[in-house]
ChimeraX commands (.cxc) that place a marker at each C-alpha (Angstrom):
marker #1 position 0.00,0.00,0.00 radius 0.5
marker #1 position 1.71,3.45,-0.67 radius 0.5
marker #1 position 2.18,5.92,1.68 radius 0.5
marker #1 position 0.20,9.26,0.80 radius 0.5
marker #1 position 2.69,12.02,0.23 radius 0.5
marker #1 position 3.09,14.52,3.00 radius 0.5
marker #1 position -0.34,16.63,3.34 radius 0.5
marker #1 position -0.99,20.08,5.00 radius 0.5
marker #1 position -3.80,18.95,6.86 radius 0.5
marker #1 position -6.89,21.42,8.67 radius 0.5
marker #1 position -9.18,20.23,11.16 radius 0.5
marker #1 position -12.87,21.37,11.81 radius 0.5
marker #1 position -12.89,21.04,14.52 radius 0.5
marker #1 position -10.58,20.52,17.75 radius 0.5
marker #1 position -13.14,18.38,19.50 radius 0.5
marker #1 position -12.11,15.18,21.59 radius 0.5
marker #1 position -11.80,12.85,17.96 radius 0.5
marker #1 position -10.22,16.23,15.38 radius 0.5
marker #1 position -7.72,16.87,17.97 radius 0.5
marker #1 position -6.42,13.66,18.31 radius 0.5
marker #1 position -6.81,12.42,14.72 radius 0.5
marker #1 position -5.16,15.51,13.95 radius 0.5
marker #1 position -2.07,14.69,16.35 radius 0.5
marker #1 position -2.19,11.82,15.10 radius 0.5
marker #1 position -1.76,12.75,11.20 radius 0.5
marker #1 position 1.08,15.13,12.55 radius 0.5
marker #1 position 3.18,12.28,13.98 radius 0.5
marker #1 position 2.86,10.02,10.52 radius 0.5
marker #1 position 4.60,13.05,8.97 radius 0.5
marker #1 position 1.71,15.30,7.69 radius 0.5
marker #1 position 1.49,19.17,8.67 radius 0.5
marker #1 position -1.22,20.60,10.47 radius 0.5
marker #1 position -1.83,23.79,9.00 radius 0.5
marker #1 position -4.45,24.85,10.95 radius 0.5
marker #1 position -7.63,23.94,13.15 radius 0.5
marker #1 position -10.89,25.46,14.02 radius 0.5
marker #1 position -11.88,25.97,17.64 radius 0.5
marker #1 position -14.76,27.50,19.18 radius 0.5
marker #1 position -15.39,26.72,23.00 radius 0.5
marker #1 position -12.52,26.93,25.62 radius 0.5
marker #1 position -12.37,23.32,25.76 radius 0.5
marker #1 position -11.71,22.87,22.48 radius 0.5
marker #1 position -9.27,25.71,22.15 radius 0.5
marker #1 position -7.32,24.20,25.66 radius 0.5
marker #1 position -7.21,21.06,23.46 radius 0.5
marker #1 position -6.07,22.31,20.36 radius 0.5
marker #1 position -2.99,23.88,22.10 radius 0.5
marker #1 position -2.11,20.56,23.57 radius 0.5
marker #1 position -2.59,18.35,21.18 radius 0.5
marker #1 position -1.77,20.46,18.13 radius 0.5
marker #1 position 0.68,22.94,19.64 radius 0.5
marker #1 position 0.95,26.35,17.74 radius 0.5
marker #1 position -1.39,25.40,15.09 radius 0.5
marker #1 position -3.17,28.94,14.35 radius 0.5
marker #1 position -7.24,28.60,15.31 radius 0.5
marker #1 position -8.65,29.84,12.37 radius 0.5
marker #1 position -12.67,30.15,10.78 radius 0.5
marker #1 position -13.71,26.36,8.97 radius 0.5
marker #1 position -13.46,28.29,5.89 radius 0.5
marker #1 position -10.02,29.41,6.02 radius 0.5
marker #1 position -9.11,26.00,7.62 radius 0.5
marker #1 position -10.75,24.01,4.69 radius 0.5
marker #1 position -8.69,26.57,1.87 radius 0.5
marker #1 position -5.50,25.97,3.79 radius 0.5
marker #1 position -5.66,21.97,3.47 radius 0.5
marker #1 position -4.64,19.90,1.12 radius 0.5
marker #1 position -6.51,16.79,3.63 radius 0.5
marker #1 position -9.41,18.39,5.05 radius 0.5
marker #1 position -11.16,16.53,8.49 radius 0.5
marker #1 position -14.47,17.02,9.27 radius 0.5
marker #1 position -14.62,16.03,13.16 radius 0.5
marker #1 position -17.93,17.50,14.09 radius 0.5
marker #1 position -21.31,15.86,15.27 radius 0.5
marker #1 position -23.61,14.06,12.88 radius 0.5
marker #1 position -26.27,16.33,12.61 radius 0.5
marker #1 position -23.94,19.13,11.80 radius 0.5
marker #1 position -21.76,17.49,9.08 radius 0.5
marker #1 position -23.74,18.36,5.76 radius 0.5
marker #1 position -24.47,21.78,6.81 radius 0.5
marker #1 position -20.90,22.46,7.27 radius 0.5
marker #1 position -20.21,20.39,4.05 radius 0.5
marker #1 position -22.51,22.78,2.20 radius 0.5
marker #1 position -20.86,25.80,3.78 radius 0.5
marker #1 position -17.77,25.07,2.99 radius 0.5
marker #1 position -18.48,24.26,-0.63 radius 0.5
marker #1 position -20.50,27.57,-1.60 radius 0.5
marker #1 position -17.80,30.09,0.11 radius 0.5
marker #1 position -15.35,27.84,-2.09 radius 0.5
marker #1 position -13.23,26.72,0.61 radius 0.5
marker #1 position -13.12,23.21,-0.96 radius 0.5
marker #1 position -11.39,22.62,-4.57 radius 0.5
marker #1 position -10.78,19.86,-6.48 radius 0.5
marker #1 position -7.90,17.49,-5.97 radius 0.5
marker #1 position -8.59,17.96,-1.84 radius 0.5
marker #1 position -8.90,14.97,0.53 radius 0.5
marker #1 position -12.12,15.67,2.37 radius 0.5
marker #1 position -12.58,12.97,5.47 radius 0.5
marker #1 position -15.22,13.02,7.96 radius 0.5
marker #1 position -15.37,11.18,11.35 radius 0.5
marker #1 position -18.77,10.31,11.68 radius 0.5
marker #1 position -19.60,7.02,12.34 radius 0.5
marker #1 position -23.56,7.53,10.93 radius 0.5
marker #1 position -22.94,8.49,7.75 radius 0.5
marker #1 position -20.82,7.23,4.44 radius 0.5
marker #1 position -19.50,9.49,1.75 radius 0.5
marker #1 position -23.08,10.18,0.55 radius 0.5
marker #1 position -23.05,13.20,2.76 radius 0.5
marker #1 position -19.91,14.42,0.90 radius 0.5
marker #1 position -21.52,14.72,-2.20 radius 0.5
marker #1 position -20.99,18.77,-2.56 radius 0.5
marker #1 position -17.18,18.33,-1.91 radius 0.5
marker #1 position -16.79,15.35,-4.96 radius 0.5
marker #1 position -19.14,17.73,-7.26 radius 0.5
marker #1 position -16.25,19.96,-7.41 radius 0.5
marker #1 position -13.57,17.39,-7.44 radius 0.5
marker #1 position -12.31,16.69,-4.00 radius 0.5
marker #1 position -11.66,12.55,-3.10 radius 0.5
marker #1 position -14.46,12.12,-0.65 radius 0.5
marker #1 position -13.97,9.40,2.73 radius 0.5
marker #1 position -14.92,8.69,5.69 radius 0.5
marker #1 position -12.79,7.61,8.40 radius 0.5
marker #1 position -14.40,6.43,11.55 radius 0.5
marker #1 position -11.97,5.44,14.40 radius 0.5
marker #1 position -13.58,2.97,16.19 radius 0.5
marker #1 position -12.48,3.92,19.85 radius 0.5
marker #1 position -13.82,6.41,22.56 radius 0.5
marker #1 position -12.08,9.64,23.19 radius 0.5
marker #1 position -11.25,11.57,25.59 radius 0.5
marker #1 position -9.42,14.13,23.87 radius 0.5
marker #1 position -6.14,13.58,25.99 radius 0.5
marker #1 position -2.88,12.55,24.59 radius 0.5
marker #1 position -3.25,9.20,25.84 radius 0.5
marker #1 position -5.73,9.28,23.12 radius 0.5
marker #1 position -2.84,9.33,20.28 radius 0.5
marker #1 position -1.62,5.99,21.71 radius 0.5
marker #1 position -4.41,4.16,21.65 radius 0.5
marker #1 position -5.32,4.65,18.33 radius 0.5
marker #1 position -2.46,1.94,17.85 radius 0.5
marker #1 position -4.86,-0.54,19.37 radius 0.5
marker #1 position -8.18,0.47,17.70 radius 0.5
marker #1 position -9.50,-0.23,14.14 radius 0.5
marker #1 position -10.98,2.86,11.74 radius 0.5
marker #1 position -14.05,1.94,9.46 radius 0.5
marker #1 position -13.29,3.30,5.85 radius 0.5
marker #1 position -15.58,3.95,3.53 radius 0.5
marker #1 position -15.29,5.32,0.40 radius 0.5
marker #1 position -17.31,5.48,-3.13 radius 0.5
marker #1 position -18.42,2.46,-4.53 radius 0.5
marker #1 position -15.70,1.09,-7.35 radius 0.5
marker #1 position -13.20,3.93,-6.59 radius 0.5
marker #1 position -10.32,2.04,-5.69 radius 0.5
marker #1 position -8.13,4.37,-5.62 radius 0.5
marker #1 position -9.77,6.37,-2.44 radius 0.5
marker #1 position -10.29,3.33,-0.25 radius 0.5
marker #1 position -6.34,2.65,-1.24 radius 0.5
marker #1 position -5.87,6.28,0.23 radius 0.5
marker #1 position -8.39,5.54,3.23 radius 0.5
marker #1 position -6.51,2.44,4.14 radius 0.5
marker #1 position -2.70,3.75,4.01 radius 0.5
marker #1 position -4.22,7.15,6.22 radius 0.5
marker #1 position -5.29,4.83,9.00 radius 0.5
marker #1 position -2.36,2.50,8.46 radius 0.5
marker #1 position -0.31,5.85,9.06 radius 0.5
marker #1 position -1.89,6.45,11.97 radius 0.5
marker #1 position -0.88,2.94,13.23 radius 0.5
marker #1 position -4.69,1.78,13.28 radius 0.5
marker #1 position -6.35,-1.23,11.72 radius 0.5
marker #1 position -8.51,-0.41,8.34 radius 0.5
marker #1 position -11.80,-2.05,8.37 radius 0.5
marker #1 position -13.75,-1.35,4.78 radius 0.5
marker #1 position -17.51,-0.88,5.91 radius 0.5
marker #1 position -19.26,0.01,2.25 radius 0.5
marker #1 position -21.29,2.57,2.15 radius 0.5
marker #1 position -24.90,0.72,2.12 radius 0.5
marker #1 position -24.36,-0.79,5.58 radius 0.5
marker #1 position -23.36,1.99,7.16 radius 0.5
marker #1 position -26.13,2.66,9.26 radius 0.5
marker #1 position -26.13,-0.97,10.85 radius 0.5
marker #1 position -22.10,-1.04,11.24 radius 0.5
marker #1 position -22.94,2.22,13.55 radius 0.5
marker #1 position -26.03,1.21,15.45 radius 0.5
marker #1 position -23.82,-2.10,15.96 radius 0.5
marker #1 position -20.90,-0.01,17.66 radius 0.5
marker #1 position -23.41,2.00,19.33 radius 0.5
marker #1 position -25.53,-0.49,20.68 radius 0.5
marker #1 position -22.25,-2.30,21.79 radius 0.5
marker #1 position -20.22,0.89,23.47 radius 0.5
marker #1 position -22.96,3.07,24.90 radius 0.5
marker #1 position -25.16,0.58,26.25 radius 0.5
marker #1 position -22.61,-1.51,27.64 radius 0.5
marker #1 position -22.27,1.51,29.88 radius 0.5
marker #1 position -25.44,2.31,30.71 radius 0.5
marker #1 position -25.46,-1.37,32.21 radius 0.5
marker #1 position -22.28,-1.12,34.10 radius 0.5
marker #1 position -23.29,1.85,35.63 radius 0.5
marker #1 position -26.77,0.63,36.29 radius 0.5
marker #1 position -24.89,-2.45,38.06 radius 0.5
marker #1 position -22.57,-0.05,39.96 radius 0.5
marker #1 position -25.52,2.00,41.02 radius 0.5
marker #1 position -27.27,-0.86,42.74 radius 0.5
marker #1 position -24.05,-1.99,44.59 radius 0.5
marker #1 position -23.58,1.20,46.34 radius 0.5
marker #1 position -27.54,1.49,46.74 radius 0.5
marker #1 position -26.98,-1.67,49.01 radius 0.5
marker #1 position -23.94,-0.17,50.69 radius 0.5
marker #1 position -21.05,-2.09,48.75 radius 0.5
marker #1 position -18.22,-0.03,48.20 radius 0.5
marker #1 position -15.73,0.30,46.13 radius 0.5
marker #1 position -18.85,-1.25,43.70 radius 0.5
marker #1 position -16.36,-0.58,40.69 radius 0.5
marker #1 position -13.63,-3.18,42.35 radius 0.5
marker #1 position -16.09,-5.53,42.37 radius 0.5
marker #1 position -17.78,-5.32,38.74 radius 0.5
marker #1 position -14.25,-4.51,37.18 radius 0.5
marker #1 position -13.19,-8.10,36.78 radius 0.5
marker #1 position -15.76,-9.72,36.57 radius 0.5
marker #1 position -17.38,-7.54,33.41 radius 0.5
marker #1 position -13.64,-7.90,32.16 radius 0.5
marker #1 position -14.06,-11.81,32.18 radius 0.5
marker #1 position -17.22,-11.54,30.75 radius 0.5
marker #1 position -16.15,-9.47,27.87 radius 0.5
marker #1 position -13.12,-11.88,26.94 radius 0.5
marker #1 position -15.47,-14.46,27.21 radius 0.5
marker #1 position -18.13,-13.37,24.80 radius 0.5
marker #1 position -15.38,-12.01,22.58 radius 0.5
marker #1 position -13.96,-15.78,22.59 radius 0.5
marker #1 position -17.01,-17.86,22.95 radius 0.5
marker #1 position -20.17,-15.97,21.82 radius 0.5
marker #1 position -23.52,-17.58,23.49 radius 0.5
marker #1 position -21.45,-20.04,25.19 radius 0.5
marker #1 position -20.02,-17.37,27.93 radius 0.5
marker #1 position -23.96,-16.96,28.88 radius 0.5
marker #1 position -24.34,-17.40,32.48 radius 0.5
marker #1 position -26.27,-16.64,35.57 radius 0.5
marker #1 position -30.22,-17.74,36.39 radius 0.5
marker #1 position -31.42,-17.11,33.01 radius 0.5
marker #1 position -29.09,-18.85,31.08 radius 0.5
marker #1 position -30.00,-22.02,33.86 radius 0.5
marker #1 position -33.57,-21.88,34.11 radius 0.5
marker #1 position -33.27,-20.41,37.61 radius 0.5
marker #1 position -36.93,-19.42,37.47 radius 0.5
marker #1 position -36.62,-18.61,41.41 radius 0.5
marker #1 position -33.69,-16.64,41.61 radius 0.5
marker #1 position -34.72,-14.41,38.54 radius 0.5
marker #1 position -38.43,-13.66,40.44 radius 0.5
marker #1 position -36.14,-12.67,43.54 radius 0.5
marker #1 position -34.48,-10.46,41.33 radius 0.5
marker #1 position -37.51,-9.03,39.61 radius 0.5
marker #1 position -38.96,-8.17,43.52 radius 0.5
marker #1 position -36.00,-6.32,44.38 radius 0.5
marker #1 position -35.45,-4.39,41.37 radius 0.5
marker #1 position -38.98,-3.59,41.75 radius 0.5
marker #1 position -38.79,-2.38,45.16 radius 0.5
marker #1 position -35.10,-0.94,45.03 radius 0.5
marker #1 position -34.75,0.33,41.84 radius 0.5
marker #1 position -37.66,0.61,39.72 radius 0.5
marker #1 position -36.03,2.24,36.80 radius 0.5
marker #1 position -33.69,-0.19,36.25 radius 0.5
marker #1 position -36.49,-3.03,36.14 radius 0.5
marker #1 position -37.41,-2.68,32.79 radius 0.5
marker #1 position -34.15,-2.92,31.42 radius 0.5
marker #1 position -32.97,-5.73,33.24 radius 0.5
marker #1 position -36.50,-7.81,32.41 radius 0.5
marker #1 position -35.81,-6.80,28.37 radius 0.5
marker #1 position -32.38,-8.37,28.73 radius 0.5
marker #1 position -33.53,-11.17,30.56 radius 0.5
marker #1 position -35.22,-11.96,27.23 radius 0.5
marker #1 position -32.91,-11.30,24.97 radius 0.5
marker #1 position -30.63,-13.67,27.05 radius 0.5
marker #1 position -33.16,-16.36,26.74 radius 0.5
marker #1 position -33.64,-16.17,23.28 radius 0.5
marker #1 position -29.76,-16.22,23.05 radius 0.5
marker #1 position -29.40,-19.05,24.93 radius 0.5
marker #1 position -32.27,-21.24,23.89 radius 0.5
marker #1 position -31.27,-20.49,19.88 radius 0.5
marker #1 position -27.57,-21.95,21.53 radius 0.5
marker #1 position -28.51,-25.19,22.59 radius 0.5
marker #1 position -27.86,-23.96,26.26 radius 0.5
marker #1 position -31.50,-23.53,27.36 radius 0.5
marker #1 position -34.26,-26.26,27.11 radius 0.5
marker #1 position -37.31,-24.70,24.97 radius 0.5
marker #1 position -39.45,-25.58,27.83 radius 0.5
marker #1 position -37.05,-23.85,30.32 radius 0.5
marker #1 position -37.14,-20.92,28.00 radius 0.5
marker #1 position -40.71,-21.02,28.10 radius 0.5
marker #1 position -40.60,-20.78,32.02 radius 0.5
marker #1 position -38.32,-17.86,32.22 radius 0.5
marker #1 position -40.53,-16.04,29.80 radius 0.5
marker #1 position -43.55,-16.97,31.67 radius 0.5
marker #1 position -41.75,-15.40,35.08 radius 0.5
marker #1 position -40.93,-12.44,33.10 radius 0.5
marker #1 position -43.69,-11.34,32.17 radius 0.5
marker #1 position -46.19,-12.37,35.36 radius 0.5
marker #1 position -43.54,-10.12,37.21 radius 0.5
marker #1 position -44.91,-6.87,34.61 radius 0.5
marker link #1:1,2 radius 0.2
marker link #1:2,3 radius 0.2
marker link #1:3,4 radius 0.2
marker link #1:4,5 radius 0.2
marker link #1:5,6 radius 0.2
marker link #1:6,7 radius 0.2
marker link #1:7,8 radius 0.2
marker link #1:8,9 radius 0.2
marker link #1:9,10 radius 0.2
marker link #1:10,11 radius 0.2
marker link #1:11,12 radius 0.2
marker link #1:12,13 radius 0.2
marker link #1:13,14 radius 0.2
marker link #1:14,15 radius 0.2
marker link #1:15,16 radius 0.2
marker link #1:16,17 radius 0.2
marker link #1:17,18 radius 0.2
marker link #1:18,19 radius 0.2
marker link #1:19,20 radius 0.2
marker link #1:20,21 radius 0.2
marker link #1:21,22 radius 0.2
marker link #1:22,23 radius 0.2
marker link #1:23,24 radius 0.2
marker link #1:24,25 radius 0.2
marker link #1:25,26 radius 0.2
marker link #1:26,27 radius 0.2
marker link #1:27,28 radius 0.2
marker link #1:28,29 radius 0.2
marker link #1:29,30 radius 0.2
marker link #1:30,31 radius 0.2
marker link #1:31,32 radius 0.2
marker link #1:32,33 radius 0.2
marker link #1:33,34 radius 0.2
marker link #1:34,35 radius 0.2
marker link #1:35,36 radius 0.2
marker link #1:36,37 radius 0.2
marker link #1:37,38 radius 0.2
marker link #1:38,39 radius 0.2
marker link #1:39,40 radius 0.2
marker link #1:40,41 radius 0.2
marker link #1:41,42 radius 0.2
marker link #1:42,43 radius 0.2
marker link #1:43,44 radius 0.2
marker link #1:44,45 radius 0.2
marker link #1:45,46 radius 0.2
marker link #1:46,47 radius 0.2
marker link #1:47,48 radius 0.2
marker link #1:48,49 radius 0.2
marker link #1:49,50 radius 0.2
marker link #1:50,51 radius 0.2
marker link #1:51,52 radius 0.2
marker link #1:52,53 radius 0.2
marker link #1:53,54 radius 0.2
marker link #1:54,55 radius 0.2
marker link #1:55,56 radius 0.2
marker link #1:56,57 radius 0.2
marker link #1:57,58 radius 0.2
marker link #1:58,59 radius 0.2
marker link #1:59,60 radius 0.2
marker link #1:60,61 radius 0.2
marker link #1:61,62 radius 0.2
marker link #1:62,63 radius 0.2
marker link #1:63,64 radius 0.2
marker link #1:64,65 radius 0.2
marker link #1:65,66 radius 0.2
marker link #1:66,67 radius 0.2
marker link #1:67,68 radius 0.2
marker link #1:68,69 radius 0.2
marker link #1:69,70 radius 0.2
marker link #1:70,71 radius 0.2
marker link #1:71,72 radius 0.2
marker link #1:72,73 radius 0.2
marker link #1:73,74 radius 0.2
marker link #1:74,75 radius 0.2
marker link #1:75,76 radius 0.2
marker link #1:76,77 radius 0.2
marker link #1:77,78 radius 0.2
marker link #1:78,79 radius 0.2
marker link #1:79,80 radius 0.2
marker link #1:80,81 radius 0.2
marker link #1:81,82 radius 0.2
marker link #1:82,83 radius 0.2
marker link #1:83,84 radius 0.2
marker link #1:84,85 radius 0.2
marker link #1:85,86 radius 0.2
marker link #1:86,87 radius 0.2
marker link #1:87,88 radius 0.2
marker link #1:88,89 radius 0.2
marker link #1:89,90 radius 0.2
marker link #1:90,91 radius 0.2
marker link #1:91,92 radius 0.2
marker link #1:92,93 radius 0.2
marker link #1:93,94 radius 0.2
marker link #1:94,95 radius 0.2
marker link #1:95,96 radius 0.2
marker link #1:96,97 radius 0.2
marker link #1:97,98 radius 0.2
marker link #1:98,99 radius 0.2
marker link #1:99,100 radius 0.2
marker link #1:100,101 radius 0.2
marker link #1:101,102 radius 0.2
marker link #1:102,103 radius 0.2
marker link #1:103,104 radius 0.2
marker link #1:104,105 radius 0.2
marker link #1:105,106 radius 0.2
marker link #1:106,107 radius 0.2
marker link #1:107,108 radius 0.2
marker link #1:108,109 radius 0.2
marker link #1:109,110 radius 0.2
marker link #1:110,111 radius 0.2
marker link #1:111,112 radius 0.2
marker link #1:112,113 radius 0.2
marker link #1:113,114 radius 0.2
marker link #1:114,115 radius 0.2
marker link #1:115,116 radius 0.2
marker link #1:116,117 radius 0.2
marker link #1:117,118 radius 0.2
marker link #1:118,119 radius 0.2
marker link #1:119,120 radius 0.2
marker link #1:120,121 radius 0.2
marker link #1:121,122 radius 0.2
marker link #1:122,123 radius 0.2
marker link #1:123,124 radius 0.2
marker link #1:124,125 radius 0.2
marker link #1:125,126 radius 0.2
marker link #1:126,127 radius 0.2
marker link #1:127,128 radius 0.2
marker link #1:128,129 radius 0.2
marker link #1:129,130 radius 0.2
marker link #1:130,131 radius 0.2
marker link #1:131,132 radius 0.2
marker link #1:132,133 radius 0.2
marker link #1:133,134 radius 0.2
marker link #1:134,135 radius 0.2
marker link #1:135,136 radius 0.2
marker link #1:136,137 radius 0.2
marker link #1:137,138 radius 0.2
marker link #1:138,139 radius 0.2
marker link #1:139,140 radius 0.2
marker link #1:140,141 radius 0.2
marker link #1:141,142 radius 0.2
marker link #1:142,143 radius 0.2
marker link #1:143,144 radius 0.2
marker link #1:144,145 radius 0.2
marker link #1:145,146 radius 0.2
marker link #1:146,147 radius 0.2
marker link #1:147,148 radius 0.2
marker link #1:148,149 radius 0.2
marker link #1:149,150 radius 0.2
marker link #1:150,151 radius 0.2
marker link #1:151,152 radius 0.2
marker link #1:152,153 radius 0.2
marker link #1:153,154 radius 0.2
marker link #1:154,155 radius 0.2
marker link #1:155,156 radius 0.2
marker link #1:156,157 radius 0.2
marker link #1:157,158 radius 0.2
marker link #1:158,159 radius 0.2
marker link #1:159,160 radius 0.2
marker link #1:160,161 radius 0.2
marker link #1:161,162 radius 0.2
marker link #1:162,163 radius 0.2
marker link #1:163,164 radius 0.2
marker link #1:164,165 radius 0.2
marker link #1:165,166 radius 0.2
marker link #1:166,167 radius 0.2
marker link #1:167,168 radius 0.2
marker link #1:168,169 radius 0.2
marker link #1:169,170 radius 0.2
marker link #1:170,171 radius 0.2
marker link #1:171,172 radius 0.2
marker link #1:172,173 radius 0.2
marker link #1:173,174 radius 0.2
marker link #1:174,175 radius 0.2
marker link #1:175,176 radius 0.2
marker link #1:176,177 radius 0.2
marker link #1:177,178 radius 0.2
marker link #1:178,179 radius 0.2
marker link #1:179,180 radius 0.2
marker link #1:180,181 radius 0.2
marker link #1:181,182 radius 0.2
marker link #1:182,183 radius 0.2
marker link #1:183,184 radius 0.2
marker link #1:184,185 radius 0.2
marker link #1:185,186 radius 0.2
marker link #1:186,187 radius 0.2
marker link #1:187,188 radius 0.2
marker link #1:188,189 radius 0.2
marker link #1:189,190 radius 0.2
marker link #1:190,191 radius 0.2
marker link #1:191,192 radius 0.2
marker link #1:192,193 radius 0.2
marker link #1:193,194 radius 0.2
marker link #1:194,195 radius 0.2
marker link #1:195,196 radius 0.2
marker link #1:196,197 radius 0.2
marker link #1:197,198 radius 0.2
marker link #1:198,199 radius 0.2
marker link #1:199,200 radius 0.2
marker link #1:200,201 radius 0.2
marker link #1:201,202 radius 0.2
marker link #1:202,203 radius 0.2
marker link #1:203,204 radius 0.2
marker link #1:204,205 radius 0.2
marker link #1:205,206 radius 0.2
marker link #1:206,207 radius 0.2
marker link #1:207,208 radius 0.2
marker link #1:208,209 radius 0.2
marker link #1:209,210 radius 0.2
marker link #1:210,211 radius 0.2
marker link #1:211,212 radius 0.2
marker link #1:212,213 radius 0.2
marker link #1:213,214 radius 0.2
marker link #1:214,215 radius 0.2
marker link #1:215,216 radius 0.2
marker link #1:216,217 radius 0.2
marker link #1:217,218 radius 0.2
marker link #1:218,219 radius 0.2
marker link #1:219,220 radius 0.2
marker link #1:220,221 radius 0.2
marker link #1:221,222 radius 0.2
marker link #1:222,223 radius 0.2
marker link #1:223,224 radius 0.2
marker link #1:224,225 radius 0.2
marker link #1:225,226 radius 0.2
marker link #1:226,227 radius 0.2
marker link #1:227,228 radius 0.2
marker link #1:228,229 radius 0.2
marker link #1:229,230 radius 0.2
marker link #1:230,231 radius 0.2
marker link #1:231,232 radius 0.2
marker link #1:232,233 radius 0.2
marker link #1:233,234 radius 0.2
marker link #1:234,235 radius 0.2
marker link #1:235,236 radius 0.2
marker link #1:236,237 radius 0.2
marker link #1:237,238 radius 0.2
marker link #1:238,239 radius 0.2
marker link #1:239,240 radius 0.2
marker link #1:240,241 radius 0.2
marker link #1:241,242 radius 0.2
marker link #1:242,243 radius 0.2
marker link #1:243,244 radius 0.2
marker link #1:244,245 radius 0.2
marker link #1:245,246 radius 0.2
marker link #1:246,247 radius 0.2
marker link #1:247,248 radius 0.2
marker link #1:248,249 radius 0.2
marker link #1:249,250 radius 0.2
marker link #1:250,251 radius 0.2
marker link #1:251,252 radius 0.2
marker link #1:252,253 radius 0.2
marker link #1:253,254 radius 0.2
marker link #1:254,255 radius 0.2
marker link #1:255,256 radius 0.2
marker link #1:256,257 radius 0.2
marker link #1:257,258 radius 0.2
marker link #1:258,259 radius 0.2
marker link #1:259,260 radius 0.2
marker link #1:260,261 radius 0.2
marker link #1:261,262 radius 0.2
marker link #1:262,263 radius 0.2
marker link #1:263,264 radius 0.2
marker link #1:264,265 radius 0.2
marker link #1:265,266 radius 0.2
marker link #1:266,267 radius 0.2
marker link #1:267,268 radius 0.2
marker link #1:268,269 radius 0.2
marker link #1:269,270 radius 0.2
marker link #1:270,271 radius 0.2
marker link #1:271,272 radius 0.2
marker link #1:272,273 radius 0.2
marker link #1:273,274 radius 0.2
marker link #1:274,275 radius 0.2
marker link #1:275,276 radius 0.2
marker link #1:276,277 radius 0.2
marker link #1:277,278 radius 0.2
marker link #1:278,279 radius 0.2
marker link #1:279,280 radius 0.2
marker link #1:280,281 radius 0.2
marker link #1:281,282 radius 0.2
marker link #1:282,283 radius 0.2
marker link #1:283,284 radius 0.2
marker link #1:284,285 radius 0.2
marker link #1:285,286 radius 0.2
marker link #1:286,287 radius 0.2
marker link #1:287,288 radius 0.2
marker link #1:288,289 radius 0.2
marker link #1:289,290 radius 0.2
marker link #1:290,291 radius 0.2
marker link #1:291,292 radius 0.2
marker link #1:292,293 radius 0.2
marker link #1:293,294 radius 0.2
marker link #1:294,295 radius 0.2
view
């Protein structure tokens, strides 16, 4: 794969994913040119990660670039695309990349009218916007997507992440929005449950909750990663009709807002393991029945 030659980059903007994609761009060898910035965070960011990089206005940011990156949020992206295009800040022969993991290269369409290489480049990682941030893309993968039978830019997709020291991972345009509800799905509501479970430790005075969840969501993790269904355990996975109604009463008494979600995964879990051979269909049919005379 050949290395792109060495690119004046600009970034719009210096959030938590431009900054660092940015830094990261600048130690493969490119030049930062300039950046856009507009709250303090972001401009305390930009002068970390991308030190004495001038702040400039997205337009004069996108004219200065010969690799343009779009790091701004979903909804914003062809607005800004748009922008940029009618004050002619974008010109043919540009690289114009966005981060966002919701949308392909369709959403690029102004920039490739007037001949810039359209891509998107999502890493898939959380940030944090710190320079730790930089090192870690070395362990994360970037989902590339460029337009259909133009080989050429998902070549140049592929050797920018591989620059960056990150995986490429082609996701084609059309399943785009399921390769991002997957991620999201995965990473947010993963959260949302370990938080939920650290919640109700402390609610029953266990503390530190997070020293006791850490390893044993860690296991679990390495264990789905490396066994899929067969990891599943715990009273639904067993048919433990009597310890899941125990839960359902406490939840229900303790922590009512978590309920719901806990009796929707319950499902899901049973459907999981029943489809897996691990769960008896009439077992199955007994945890369903307990879930829903507990509603």
């Amino acid at each position: 794969m050949s290395r792109p030659a060495r690119l004046a980059v600009g970034v719009v903007s210096a959030g938590r994913v431009g900054s660092v994609l940015g830094a990261a761009l600048a130690r493969a060898g490119h030049l930062v040119v300039a950046t856009s910035a507009v709250s303090a965070a972001s401009r305390r960011r930009a002068e970390e990660l991308l030190p004495g990089v001038p702040v400039l206005d997205p337009p004069e940011v996108a004219s200065r670039a010969d690799l343009l990156l779009l790091a701004v949020p979903d909804d914003a992206l062809a607005g800004l695309v748009r922008g940029l295009v009618a004050t002619g800040s974008v010109r043919a022969g540009q690289i114009v990349v966005h981060t966002s993991g919701a949308h392909g290269v369709d959403v690029l369409a102004p920039a490739a009218e007037v001949g810039a290489l359209p891509l998107a480049l999502h890493p898939v990682m959380t940030f944090t916007g710190r320079p730790e941030d930089v090192l870690r893309m070395t362990a994360s993968s970037v989902g590339v997507t460029a337009a259909d039978g133009d080989e050429v830019a998902w070549n140049v997709g592929e050797a920018l992440v591989v620059e960056m020291d990150a995986e490429p991972v082609r996701v084609p345009e059309r399943v785009r929005p399921l390769y991002h509800a997957a991620l999201a799905h995965g990473a947010n509501h993963l959260v949302t449950l370990v938080t939920d479970a650290v919640d109700l430790l402390r609610s029953a005075g266990i503390d530190p909750a997070e020293r006791l969840v850490g390893p044993l969501l860690s296991a679990a993790l390495d264990n789905a990663l490396r066994h899929g269904d067969r990891a599943l355990t715990g009273p639904v996975a067993r048919g433990d009709t009597g310890t899941l109604r125990k839960h359902l009463d406490v939840l229900g008494e303790r922590a009512p807002d978590t309920l719901p979600v806990y009796r929707a995964l319950a499902r899901r879990t049973a459907d999981r393991a029943e489809a897996a051979g691990l769960l008896r269909s009439d077992t199955a049919a007994d945890v369903r029945s307990a879930l829903t005379d507990e509603e």
